[in-house]
Each structure stands twice: as C-alpha cells, then as structure tokens.
N, C-alpha and C positions, 0 to 999 in steps of 0.2 A: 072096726073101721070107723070115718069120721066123714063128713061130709064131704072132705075136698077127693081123699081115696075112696070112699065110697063109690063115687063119677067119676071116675080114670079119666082126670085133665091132663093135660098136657099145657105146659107153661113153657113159653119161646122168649127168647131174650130175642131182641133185634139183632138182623143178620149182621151189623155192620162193628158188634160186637164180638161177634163168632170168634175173630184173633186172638183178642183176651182170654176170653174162657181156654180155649185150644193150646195159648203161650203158660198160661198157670196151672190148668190140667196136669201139664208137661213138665213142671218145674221137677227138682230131682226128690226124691223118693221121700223126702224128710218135710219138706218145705210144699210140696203139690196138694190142691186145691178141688176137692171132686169136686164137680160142676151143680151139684144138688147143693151142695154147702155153699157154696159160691152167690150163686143165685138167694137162698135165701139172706146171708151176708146183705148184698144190692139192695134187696125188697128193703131190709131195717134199715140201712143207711138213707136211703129214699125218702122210707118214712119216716125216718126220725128230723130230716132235713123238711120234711113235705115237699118233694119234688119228685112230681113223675112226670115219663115221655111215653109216647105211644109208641106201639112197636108199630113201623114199618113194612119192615119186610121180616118174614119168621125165620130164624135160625137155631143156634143149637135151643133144644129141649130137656126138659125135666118134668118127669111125670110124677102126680101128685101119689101113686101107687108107693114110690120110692119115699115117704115122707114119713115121719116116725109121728105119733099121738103128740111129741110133744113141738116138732116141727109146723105137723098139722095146724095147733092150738094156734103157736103163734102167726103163721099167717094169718089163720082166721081173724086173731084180732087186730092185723092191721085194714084188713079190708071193714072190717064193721064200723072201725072211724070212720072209715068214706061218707062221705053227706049224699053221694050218690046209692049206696047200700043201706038196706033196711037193719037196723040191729037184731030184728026179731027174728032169733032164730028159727022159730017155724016157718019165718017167710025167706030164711034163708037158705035153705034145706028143701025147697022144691027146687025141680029141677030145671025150671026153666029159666031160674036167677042163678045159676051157675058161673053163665058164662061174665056176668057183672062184677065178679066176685075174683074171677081167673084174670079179669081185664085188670082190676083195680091190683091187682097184688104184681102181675106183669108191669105196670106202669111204674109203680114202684121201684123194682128190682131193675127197668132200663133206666130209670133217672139216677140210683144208686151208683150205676156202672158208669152211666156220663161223671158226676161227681170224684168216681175214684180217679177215674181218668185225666179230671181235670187239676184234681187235690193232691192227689201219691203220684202218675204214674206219667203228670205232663210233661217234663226233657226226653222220654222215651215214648210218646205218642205221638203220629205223625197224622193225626187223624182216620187212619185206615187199618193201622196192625201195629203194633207194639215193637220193640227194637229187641230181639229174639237173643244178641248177643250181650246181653244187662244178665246180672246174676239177683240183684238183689229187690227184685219185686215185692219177696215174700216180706223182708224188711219193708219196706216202702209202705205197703198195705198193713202191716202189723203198726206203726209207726202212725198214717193214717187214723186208723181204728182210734189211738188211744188220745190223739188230737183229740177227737169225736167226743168220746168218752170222757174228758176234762173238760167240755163246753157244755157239761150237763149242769143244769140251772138248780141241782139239787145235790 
C-alpha cells in the first residue's frame, strides 16, 4: 500500500460534472471510460496545463483504495509540485497533510474536466450536461489528448 491507499480518500470531482463522468461511464462497451481512469486522465491534463478549480459541490467519487502503485505514484507526483505541498516525503506521509494533497490533485482533475469541456466537448456542452445523443465523445477526447500531446515543448 502507498500513502494515498494507505488513508482510504476519497477524491470528488464537482457535482456540476457529474453528467460527463455518468454520459462516458456509459459510452458503448468498447469506447466507455471508468470513472477512476477518467478522473486520473482530468488531474494530468490540469496539470500538465496548470490549471486547477475548486470543487464546489462534491459529486461522483473515486477512492484512493481503487488506485494501482503505479496510479498511486503518479498522482503523487503531481501534487509534490504543488508550492503549496511539502516535497518531503516524510512530511507528506503524516496524516494530517492528507487532506492537502487529496485538495491539490482534486483541483487538478476539476480544471482538467473544465478544459476537456471547453477544448473536445464545447458544440455538445450546454453548460450543465452533455448532449446524450452525440456518438463520438470517445473520438473527441482521444483527438483532444493528442492535440495535448503535440504541444509538448520536447
């Protein structure tokens, strides 16, 4: 176990995302998106842009139990960038800087989902839920991603 599954967090995207996650959860058996992969997706796209938003209001969840070692790792290292998070792991690994650490990687992973929303998925966002009768999100966001991924400075 690892620091994040060690303390069974629980990580909330804002409620006002709820749609999204629920509309590509749902996509057809080939193309569908669990919500654990999802979420971490948001967090790198976030961070790789530096832009986080606060959550809100708490909606769907993903708990850090569900996170494989190598999952784990990488969040870790997006929050250790944080200027608000201590790098030293020993001071990150008490348990009372937890919740700084669940903040900084959530903020992430809701600025990632603003981002896709605004970059892949804007003709089919209406600001409140996704247009349910679109077949090609999965495109959209694959498409996205590798925009992303060409804008790399190296």
């Amino acid at each position: 176990m690892g620091i994040l599954r060690d303390n069974q967090l629980i990580f909330y995207v804002d409620k006002k995302y709820d749609d999204v996650y629920e509309v590509l959860s749902n996509l057809s058996k080939d193309n569908k998106f669990e919500i654990k992969n999802l979420f971490i997706l948001c967090a790198s796209i976030g961070f790789r842009n530096s832009y986080k938003m606060k959550v809100e209001k708490k909606g769907k969840e993903t708990r850090s139990s569900y996170l494989t070692p190598m999952e784990e790792a990488f969040l870790l290292n997006l929050a250790f960038t944080d200027k608000n998070i201590s790098s030293d792991l020993d001071e990150l690994n008490k348990y009372e800087n937890r919740g700084s650490v669940k903040t900084v990687i959530e903020d992430y992973a809701n600025g990632g989902m603003s981002l896709i929303l605004e970059n892949a998925f804007n003709d089919n966002w209406d600001g409140s839920s996704l247009n349910e009768n679109y077949d090609h999100y999965y495109y959209d966001l694959n498409k996205y991603i590798l925009s992303e991924i060409k804008n790399i400075p190296f």
